[in-house]
C-alpha positions as MATLAB code, in Angstrom:
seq = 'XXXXXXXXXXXXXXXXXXXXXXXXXXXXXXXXXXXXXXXXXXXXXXXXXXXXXXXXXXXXXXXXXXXXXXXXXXXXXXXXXXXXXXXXXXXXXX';
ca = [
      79.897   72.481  169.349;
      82.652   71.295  166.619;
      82.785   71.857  163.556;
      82.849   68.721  160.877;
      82.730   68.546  157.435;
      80.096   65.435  156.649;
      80.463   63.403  152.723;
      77.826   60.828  152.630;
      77.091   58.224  150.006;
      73.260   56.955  149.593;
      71.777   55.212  146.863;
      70.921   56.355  143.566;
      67.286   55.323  143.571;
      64.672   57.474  145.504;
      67.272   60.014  146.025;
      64.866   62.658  147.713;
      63.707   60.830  150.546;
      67.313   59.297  151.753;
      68.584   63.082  151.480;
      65.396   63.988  153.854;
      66.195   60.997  156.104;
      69.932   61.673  156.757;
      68.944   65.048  157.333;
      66.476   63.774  159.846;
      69.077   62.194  161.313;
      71.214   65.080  161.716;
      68.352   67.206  163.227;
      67.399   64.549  166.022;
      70.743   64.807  167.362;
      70.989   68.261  167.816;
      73.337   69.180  164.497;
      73.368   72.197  162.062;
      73.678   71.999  158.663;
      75.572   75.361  157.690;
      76.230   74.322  154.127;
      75.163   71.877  151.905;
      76.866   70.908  148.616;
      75.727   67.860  146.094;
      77.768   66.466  144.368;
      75.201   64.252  142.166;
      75.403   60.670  141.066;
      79.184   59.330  140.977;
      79.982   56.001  140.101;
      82.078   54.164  142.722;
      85.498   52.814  143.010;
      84.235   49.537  143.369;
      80.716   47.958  144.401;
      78.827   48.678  147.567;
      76.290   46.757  148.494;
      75.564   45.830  144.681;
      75.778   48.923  143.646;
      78.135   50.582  141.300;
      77.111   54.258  141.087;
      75.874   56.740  144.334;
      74.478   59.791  145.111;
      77.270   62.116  147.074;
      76.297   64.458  149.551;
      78.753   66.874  151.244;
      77.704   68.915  154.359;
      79.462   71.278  156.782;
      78.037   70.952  160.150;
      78.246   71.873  163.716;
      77.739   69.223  166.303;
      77.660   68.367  169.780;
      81.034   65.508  170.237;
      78.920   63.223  171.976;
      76.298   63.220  168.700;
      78.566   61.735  166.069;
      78.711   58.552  168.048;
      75.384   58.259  167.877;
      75.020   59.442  164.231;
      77.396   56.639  163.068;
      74.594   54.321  164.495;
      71.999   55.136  162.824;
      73.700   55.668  159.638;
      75.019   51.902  159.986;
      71.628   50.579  160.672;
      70.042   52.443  157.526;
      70.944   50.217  154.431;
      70.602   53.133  151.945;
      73.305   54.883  153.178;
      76.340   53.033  151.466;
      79.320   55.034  152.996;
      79.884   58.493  155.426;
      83.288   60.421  156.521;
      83.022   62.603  159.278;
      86.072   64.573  159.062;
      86.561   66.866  162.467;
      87.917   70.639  161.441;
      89.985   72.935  163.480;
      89.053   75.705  164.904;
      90.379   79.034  163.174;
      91.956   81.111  165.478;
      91.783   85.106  165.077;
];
């Protein structure tokens, strides 16, 4: 398992049920959420998909390697998710 910190950018309408769905995603490929942060409705540096303003999401996680791959599919094929950064973290050594 590594440890990743996860910003994601859905849409501002029907916030709710794209937060539920990219945590379904998560879930079905074997992640854990160990913090969750949201950082509300931003307003973009420039349009997405029509849309000028997002809801931000910020998660750390720990996931299988092989998962993200698969993650970064099915956040591509959902069109409410505008944008997502994994960002891989190192591991802290005692």
């Amino acid at each position: 398992m590594n440890n990743y910190e996860l910003t994601v950018i859905v849409r501002n309408r029907d916030v709710e049920t794209h937060k539920d769905k990219v945590k379904e995603i998560l879930q079905k490929n074997g992640t854990t959420i160990t913090k969750e942060d949201h950082w509300g409705i931003k307003k973009l540096a420039y349009e997405i998909d029509r849309e000028n303003e997002g809801f931000y999401m910020y998660m750390l996680i720990d996931s299988p390697p092989e998962a993200i791959d698969k993650i970064k599919h099915e956040f591509g094929l959902n069109a409410d998710i505008l944008r997502y950064l994994f960002v891989k973290l190192e591991k802290k050594t005692a």
